[in-house]
C-alpha positions as CSV (number, residue, x, y, z in Angstrom):
1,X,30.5,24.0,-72.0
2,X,30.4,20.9,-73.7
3,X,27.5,18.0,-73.2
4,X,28.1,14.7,-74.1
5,X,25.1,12.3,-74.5
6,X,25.4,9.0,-72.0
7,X,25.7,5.4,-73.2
8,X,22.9,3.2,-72.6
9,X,24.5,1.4,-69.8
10,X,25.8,5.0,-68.3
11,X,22.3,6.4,-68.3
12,X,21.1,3.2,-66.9
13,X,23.7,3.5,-64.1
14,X,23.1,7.2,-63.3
15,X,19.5,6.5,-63.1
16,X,20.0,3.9,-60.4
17,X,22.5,6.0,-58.5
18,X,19.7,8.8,-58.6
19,X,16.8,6.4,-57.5
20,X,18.9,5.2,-55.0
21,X,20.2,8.9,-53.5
22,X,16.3,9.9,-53.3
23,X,15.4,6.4,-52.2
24,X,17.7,7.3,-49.0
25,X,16.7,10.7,-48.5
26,X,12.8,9.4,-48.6
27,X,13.5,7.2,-46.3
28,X,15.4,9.2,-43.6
29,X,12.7,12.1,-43.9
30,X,10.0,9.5,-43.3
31,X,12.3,8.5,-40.0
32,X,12.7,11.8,-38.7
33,X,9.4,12.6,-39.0
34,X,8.3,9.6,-37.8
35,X,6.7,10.3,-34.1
36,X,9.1,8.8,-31.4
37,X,7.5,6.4,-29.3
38,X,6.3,8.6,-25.9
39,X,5.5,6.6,-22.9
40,X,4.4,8.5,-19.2
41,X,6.5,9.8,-16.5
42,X,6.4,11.1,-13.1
43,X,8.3,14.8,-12.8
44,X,8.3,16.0,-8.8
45,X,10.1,18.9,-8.8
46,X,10.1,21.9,-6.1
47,X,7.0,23.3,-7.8
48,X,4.2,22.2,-10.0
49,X,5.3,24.6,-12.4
50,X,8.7,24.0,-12.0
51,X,8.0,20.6,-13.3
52,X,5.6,22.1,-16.3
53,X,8.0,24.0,-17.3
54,X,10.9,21.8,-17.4
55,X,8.7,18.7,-19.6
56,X,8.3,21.5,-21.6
57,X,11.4,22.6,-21.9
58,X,12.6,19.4,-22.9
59,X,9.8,19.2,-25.6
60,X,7.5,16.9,-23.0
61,X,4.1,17.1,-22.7
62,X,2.8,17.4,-19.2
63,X,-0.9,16.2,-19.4
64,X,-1.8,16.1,-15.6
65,X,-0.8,17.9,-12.4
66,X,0.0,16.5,-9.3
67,X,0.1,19.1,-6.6
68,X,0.0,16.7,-3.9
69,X,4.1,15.8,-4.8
70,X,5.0,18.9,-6.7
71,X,4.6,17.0,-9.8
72,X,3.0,16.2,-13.4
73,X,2.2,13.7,-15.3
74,X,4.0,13.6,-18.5
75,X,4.1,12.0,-21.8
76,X,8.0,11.6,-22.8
77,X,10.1,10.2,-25.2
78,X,13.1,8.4,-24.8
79,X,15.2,11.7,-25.7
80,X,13.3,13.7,-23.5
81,X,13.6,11.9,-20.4
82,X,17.2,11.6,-20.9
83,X,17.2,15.4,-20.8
84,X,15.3,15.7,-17.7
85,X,17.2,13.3,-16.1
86,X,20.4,16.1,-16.9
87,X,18.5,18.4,-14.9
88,X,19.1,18.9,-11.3
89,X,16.4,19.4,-9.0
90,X,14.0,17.0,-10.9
91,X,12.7,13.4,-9.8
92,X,11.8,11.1,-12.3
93,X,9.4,7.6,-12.1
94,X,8.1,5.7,-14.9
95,X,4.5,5.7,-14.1
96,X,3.9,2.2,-14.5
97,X,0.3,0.3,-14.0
98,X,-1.0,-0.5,-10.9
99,X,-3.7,-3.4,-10.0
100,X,-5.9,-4.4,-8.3
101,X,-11.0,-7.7,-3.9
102,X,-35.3,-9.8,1.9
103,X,-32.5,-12.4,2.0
104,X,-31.0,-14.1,5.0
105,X,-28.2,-11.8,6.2
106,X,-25.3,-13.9,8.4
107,X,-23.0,-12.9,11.0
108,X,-20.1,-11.2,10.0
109,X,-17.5,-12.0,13.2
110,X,-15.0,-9.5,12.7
111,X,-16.4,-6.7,14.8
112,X,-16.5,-9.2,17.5
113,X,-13.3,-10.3,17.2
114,X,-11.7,-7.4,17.6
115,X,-13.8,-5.8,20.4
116,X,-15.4,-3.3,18.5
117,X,-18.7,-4.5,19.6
118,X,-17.5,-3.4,23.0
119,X,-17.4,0.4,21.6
120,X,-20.5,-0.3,19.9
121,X,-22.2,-0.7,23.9
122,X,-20.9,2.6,24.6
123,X,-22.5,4.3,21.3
124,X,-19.6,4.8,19.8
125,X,-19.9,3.6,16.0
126,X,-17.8,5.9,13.8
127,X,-20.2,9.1,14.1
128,X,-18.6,12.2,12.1
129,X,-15.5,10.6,11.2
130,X,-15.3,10.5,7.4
131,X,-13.5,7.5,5.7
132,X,-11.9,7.8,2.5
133,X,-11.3,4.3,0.8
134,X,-8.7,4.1,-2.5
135,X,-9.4,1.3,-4.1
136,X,-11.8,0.3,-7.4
137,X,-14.9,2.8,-6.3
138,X,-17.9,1.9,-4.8
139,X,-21.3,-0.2,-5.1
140,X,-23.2,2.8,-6.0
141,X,-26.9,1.8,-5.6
142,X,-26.2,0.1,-2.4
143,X,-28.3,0.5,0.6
144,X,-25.8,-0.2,2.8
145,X,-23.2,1.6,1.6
146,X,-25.5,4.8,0.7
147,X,-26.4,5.7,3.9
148,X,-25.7,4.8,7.8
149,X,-27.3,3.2,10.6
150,X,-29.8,6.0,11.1
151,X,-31.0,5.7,6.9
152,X,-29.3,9.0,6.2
153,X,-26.9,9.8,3.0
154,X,-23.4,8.9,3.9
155,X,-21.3,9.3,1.0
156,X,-20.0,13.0,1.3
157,X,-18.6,12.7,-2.4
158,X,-16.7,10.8,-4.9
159,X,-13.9,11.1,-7.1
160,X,-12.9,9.6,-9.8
161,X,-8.9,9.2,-10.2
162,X,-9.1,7.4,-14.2
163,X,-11.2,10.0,-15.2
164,X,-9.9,13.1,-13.6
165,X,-12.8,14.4,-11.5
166,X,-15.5,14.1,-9.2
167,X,-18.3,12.0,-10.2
168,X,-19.6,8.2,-9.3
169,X,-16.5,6.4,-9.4
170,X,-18.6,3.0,-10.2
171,X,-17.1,0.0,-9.1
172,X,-17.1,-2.7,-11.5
173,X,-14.2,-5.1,-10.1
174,X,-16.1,-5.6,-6.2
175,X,-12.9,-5.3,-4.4
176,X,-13.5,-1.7,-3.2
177,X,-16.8,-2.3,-2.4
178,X,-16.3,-5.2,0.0
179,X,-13.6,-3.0,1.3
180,X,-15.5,0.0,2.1
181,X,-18.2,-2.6,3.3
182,X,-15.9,-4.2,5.7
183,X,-15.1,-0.4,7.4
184,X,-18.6,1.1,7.7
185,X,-21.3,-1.4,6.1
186,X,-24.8,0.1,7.9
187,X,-26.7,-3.2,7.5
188,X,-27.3,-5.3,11.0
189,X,-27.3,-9.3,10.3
190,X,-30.7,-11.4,11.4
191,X,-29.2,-11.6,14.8
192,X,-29.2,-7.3,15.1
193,X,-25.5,-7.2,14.6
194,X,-23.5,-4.9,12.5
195,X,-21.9,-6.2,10.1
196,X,-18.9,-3.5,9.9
197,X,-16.8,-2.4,11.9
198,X,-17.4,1.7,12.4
199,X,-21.8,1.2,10.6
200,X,-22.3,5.1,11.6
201,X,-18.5,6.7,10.0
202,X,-18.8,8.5,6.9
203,X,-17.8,7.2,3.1
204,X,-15.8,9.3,0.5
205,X,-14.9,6.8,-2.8
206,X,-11.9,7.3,-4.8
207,X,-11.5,5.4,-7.8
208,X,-7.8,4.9,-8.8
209,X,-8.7,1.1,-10.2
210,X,-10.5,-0.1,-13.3
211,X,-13.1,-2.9,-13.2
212,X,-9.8,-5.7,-13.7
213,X,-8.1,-3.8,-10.9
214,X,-5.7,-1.7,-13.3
215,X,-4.6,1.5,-13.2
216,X,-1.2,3.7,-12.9
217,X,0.2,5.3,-10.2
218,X,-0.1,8.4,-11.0
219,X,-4.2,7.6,-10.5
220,X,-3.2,6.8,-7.3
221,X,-1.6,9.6,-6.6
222,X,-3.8,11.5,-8.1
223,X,-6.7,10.3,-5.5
224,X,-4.0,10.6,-2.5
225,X,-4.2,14.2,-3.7
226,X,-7.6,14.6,-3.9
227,X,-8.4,13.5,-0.6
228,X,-6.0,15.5,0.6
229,X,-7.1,18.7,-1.0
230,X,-10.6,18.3,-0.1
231,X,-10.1,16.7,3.6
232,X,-11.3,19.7,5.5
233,X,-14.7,19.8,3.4
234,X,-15.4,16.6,4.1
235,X,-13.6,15.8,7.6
236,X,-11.8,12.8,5.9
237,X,-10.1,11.3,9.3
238,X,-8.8,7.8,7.4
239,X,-7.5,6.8,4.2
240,X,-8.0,3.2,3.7
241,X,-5.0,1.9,0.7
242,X,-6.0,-2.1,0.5
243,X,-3.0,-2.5,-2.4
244,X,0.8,-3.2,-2.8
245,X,3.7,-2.2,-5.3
246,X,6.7,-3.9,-5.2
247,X,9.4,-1.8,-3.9
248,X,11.5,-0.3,-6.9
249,X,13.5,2.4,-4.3
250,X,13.8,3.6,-1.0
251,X,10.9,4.0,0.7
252,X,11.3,8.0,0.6
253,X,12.0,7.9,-3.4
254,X,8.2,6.1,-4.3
255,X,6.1,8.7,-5.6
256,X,2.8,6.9,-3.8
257,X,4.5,6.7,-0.7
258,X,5.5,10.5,-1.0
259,X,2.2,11.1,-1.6
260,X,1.1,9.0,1.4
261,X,3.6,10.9,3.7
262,X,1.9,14.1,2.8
263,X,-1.4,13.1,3.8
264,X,0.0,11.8,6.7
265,X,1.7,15.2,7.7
266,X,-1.8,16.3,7.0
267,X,-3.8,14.7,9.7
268,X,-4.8,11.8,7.9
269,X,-4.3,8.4,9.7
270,X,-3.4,6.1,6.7
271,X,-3.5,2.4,6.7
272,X,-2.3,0.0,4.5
273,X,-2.8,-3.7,3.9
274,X,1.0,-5.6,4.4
275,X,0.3,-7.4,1.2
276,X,-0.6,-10.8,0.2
277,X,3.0,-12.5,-0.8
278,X,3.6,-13.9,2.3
279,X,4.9,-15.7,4.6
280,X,8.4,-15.3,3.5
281,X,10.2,-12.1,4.8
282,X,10.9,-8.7,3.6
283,X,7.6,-9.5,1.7
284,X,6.1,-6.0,2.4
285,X,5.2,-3.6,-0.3
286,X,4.7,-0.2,-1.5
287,X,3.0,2.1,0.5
288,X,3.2,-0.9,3.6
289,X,7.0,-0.4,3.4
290,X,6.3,3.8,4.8
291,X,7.2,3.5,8.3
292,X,4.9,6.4,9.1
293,X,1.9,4.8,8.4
294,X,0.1,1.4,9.9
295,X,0.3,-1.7,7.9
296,X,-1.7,-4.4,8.8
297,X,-0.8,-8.1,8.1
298,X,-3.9,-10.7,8.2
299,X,-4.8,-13.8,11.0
300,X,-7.5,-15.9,10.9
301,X,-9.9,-17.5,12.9
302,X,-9.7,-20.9,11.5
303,X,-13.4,-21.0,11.1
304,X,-14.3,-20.8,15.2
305,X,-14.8,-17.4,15.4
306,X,-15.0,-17.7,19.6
307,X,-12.3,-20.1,20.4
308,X,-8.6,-17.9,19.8
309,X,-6.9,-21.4,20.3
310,X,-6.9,-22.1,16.5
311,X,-6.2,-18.8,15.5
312,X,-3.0,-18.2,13.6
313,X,-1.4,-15.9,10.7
314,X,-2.4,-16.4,7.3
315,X,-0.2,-18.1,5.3
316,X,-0.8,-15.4,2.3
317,X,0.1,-12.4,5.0
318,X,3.4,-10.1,3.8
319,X,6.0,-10.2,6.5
320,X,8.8,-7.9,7.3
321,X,11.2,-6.6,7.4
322,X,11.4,-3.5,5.2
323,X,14.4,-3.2,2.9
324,X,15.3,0.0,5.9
325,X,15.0,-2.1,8.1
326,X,12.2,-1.3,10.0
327,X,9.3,-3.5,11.8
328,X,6.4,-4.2,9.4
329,X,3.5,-5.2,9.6
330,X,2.3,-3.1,13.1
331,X,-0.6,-5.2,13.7
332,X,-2.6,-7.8,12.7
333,X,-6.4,-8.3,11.8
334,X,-8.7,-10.5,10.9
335,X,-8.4,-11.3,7.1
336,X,-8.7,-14.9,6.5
337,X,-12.9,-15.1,5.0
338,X,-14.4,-11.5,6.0
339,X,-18.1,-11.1,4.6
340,X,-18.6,-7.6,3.0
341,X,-20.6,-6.9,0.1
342,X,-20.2,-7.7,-3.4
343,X,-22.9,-8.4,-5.9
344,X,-22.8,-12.0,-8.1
345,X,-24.5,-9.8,-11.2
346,X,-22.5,-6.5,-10.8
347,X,-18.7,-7.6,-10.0
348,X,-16.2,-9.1,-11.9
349,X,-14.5,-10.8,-8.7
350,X,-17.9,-12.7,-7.9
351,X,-18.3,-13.4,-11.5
352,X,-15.4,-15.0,-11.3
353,X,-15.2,-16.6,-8.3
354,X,-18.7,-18.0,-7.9
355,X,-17.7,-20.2,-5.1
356,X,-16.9,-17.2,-2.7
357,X,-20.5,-16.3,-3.4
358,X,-22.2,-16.8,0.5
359,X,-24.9,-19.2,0.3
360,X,-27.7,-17.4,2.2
361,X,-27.2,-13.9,0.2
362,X,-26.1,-13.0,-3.3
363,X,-24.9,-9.7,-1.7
364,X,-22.3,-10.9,0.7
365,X,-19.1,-12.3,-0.7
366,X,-16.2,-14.0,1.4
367,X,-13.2,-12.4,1.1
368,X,-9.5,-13.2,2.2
369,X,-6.6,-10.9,1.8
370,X,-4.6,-7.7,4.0
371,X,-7.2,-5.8,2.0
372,X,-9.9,-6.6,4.4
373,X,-7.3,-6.6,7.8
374,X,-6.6,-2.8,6.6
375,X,-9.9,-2.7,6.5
376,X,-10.7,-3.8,9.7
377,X,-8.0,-1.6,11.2
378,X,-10.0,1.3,9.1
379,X,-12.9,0.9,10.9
380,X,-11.2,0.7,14.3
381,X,-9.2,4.0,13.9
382,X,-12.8,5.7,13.1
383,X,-14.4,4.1,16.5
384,X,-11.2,6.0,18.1
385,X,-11.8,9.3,16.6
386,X,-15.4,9.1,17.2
387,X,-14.4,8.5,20.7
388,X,-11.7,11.3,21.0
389,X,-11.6,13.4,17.5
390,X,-8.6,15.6,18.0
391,X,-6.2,12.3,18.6
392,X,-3.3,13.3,16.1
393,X,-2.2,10.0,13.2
394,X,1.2,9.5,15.3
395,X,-1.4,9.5,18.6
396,X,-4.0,6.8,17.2
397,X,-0.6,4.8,15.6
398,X,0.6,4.6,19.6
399,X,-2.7,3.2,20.8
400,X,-3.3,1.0,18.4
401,X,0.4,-0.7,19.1
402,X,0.4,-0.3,22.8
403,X,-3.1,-2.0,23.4
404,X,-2.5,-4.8,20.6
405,X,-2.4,-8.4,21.9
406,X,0.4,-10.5,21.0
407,X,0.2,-13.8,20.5
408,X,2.2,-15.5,23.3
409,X,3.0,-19.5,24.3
410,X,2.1,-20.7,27.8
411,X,6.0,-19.3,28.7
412,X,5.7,-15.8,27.6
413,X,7.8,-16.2,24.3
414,X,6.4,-15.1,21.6
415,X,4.3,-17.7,19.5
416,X,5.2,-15.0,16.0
417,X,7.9,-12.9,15.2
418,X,7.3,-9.8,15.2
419,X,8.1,-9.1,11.8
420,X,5.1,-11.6,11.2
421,X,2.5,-10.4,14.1
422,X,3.7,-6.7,14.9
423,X,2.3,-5.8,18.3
424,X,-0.1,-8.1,17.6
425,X,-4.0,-8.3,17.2
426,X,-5.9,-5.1,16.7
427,X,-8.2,-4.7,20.2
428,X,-10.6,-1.6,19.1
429,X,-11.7,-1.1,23.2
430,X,-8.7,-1.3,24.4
431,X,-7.0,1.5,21.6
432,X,-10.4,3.7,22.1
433,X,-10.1,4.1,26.2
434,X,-6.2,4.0,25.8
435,X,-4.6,7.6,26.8
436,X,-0.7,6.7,26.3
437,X,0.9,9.1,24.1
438,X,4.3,9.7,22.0
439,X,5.0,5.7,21.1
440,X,4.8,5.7,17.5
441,X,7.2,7.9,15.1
442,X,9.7,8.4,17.2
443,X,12.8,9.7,15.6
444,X,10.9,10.0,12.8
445,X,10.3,13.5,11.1
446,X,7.6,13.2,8.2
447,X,8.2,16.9,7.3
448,X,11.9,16.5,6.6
449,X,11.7,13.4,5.6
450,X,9.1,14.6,2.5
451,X,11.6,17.7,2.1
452,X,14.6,15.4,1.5
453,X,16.3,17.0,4.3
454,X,17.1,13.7,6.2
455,X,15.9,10.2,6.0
456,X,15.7,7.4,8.4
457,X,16.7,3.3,9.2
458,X,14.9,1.0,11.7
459,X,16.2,-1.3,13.5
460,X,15.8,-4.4,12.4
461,X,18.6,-6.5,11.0
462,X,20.3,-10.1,9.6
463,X,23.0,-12.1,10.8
464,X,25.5,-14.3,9.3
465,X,23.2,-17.0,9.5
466,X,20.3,-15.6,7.8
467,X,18.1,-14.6,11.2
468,X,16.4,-11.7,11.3
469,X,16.4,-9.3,15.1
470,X,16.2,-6.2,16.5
471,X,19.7,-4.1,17.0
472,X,20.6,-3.3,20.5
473,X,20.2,-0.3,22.0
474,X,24.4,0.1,21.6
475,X,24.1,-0.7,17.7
476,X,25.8,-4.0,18.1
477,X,24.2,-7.4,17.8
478,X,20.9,-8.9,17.5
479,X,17.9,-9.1,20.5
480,X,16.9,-12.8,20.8
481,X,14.6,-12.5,23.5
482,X,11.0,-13.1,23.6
483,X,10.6,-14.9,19.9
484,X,12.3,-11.7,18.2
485,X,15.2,-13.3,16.3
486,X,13.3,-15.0,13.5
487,X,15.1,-17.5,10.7
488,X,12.2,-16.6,8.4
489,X,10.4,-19.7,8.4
490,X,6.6,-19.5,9.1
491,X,5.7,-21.0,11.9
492,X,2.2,-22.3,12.8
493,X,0.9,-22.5,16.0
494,X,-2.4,-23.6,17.0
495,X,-1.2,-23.4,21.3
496,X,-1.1,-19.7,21.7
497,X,-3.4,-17.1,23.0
498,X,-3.9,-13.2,22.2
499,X,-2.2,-11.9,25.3
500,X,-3.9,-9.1,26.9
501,X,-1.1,-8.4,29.4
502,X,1.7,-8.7,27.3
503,X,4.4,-5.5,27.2
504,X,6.7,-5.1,24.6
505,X,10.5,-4.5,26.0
506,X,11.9,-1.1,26.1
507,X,14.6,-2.9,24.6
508,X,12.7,-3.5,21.2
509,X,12.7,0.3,20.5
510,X,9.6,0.1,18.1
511,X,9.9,4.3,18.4
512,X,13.3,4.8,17.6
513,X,15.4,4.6,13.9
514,X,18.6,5.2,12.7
515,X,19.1,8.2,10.4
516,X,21.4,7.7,7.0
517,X,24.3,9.9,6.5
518,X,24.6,12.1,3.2
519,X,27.1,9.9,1.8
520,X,25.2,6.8,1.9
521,X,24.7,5.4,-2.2
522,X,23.4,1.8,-3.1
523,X,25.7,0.0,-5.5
524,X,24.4,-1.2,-8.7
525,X,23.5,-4.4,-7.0
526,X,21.5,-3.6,-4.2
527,X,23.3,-5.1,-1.8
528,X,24.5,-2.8,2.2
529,X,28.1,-1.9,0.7
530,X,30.6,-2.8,3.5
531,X,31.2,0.8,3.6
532,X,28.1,2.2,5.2
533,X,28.1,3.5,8.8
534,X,25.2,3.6,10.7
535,X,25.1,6.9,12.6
536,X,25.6,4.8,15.5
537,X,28.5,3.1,14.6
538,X,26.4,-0.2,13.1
539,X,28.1,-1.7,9.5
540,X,26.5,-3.9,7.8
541,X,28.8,-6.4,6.7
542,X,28.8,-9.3,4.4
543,X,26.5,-11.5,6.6
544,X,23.9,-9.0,6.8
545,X,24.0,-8.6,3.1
546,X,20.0,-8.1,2.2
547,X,21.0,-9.2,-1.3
548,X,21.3,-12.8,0.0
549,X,17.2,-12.3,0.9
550,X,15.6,-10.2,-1.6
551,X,16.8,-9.5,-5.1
552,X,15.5,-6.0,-6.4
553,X,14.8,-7.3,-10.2
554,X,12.1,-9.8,-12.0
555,X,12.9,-12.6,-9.6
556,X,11.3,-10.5,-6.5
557,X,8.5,-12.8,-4.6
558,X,5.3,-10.6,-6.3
559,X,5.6,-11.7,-9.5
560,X,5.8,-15.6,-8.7
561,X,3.2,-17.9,-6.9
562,X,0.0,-16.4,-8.7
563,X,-3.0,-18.1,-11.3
564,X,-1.9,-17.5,-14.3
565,X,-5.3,-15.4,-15.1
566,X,-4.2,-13.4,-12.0
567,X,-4.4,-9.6,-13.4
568,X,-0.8,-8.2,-12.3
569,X,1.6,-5.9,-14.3
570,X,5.4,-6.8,-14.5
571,X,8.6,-4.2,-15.0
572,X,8.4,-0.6,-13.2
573,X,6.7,0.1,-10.5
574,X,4.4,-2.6,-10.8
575,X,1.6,-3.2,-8.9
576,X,-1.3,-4.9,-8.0
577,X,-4.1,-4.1,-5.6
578,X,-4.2,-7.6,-3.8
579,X,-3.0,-11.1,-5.2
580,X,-6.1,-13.5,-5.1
581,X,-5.9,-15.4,-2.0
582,X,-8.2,-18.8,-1.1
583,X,-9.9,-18.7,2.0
584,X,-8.1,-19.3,5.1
């Protein structure tokens, strides 16, 4: 073989052409090798293992189980959840953040308000009945949340969601201590009355909310589970979840409202605040939206706690109804100022908002929001069980409905919708002595509905002209009777009274639902295709398009009308425990 020596310029060339080949190769190994960018991931599958296995499988990481849904938590990659996706069997979520509100001691009016007081005289005050409250922990080192109206310990445990275990779930934000404070609070004001609503009920914390109010979903699920798991150690009766997501899905598809469901099917009676982005419609959010549960939208007393003539809706309460149509909130409950405890040194929400402070004790903090009216409804459902303990959830959802008190006009017509007011105003004596049965969940099947085996409608609809009604009991038209057809416009009312008498219509079907077919599929943009049949022969058609009301995208309602400090988390399965409300 012959060599022959390069030219200058040749050897310069070759050089280059080298550097350059090995500057390439460099480069892509440093890419490949390069970690890709994971994020976290909700896998349900039929099993928990099923799910470990296949993130691993795909090269996943699972770094949490979730038992409650058959599920982990996973750290992905953008490859990897592709894979998954591929995969039949598997259910996939982004797991996006979630958010999160020897002194004088004042009234607090609430309990009065809604008759609980009247239990109260028959020494009825929660007894046994353990609550368990979701929310940003607990006031720790607080008397009144410690330990009941007799001095003794009340909390039975605490867990900890954003740090995996049990422990003291300290609440540095405040909101889930005035929460828990409005349900069982054991501390009487000057004038010897309680300031809660169930003072003797039993306390289990769960932390699934950092001290801004942030956290994922898959904490939230995480405590869902928890409670669940450990509800016959502790006789956890109530699970109290003051905070929305905006709706992403169908109601069955959310991961926190699967969860939800399970307790549900469980025993536990779970309540939900309606959500603070009122008062336009179809404003309700994640878990509100679950139409097993009972959501509660928020009135207030207008500052004269003993004269109902000024009473009215908050202007902040979420109103219905659901994107499937069904009637949300269920009831209403006092939420416009509630006094609960929060500490001006300890909190971040005090800290703040000083003003909210009350005057005559730097423990008591006025609070507006559906957080407290779930609350209130909390405390309530605990009165009933102390009352009558084996009452099933689907029993104390009936009584609490039936006995409600609607807000009526002087001619009988409702003074609310009902996709504003429910059934109306929470009456705790009424729903404790009340012995109807089988009113709520009718049609409904939790089991199968968890299972995937069939899901459900209500029956709530739209016309052509943009009002919202009730279906007939033949599938056809809308119900206009009695206040029910509703344009959407809020409507304030200062004339009406909470109706003892008033009886909802057979006709208004709250028990019944429709029940989709297999075939049914949303089109890319959300809107009732034309082709969709009701199982009773109902089609939507293009004047009942929901798209015309709600958008499912960045425009929807939660993410607008806020302080710009507000803490709230945009994209996926955002959420936020309660949008700051003023006083009302």
């Amino acid at each position: 073989m012959t060599y022959r020596l390069l030219a200058p310029a040749a050897k310069l060339a070759c050089v280059a052409v080298v550097a350059a080949v090995v500057a390439v190769a460099f480069a892509a190994y440093f890419w490949q090798s390069e970690p890709a960018t994971s994020s976290s991931w909700i896998v349900e599958a039929e099993s928990v293992e099923q799910a470990r296995s296949a993130v691993q499988d795909a090269g996943g990481e699972a770094v949490r189980e979730l038992p409650i849904i058959d599920a982990v938590e996973a750290e992905l990659t953008a490859t990897q959840v592709e894979k998954l996706k591929a995969v039949n069997g598997l259910r996939l979520t982004a797991n996006g953040h979630v958010e999160v509100s020897g002194q004088a001691v004042p009234d607090s009016f609430y309990p009065e308000q809604v008759n609980a007081h009247r239990v109260h005289d028959h020494g009825y005050y929660g007894e046994g009945v353990t609550v368990a409250v979701l929310d940003t922990g607990w006031w720790h080192d607080h008397e009144w949340l410690r330990k009941d109206g007799r001095g003794d310990r009340r909390v039975l445990a605490a867990y900890d969601a954003t740090k995996g275990g049990e422990g003291i779930a300290k609440d540095g934000s405040g909101h889930g201590s005035h929460v828990a404070s409005v349900i069982l609070s054991s501390r009487r004001s000057d004038t010897g009355k309680p300031l809660s609503v169930a003072p003797m009920a039993r306390f289990v914390p769960v932390k699934a909310f950092d001290d801004q109010g942030m956290g994922t979903y898959a904490d939230v699920i995480d405590g869902i589970g928890w409670v669940v798991a450990n509800r016959r150690q502790h006789n956890i009766r109530v699970l109290n979840l003051s905070f929305g997501a905006q709706p992403q899905s169908f109601y069955w598809d959310d991961p926190i409202n699967r969860a939800a469901m399970k307790a549900w099917g469980k025993g536990i009676v779970v309540v939900a605040s309606a959500g603070n982005q009122g008062p336009d419609p179809m404003t309700i959010g994640v878990p509100g939206n679950l139409p097993y549960i009972i959501t509660v939208g928020a009135i207030t007393d207008s500052y004269t706690p003993f004269d109902p003539t000024d009473d009215r809706i908050t202007e902040f309460s979420s109103a219905g109804p659901t994107h499937e149509g069904f009637l949300k909130p269920e009831l209403v409950a006092p939420g416009g100022h509630n006094l609960g405890a929060m500490s001006e040194n300890k909190h971040y929400l005090a800290q703040k908002y000083p003003s909210f402070q009350n005057a005559e004790n730097d423990e008591l903090f006025h609070m507006s929001g559906t957080s407290q009216a779930a609350a209130v409804v909390s405390g309530v459902v605990a009165l009933m069980l102390d009352v009558e303990p084996g009452l099933s959830p689907d029993d104390v959802k009936c009584r609490l409905m039936a006995t409600a008190r609607a807000g009526v006009n002087e001619d009988g017509t409702l003074s609310y919708s009902i996709f504003q007011q429910g059934t109306g105003l929470v009456d705790a004596a009424a729903a404790a002595r009340s012995r109807i049965e089988g009113c709520a969940n009718g049609g409904l099947d939790v089991v199968a509905d968890y299972r995937g085996e069939a899901h459900f409608v209500g029956i709530a609809n739209r016309d052509a002209d943009g009002n919202y009604g009730i279906m007939a009991e033949d599938g056809y038209g809308l119900l206009a009777q009695n206040g029910t057809l509703w344009s959407g416009s809020f409507m304030w009312n200062n004339s009406f009274m909470w109706n003892n008498s008033f009886m909802w219509n057979n006709s208004f079907m709250w028990n019944n639902s429709f029940m989709w077919n297999n075939s049914f599929m949303w089109n890319n943009s959300f809107m009732w295709n034309n082709s969709i049949m009701w199982n009773n022969s109902f089609m939507w058609n293009n004047g009942n398009s929901w798209s015309q009301s709600f958008m499912w995208n960045n425009s929807h309602p939660w993410s607008n009308d806020r302080a710009d400090d507000d803490p709230v988390i945009s994209g996926a399965n955002g959420t936020t425990i309660s949008r700051w409300v003023d006083r009302e």
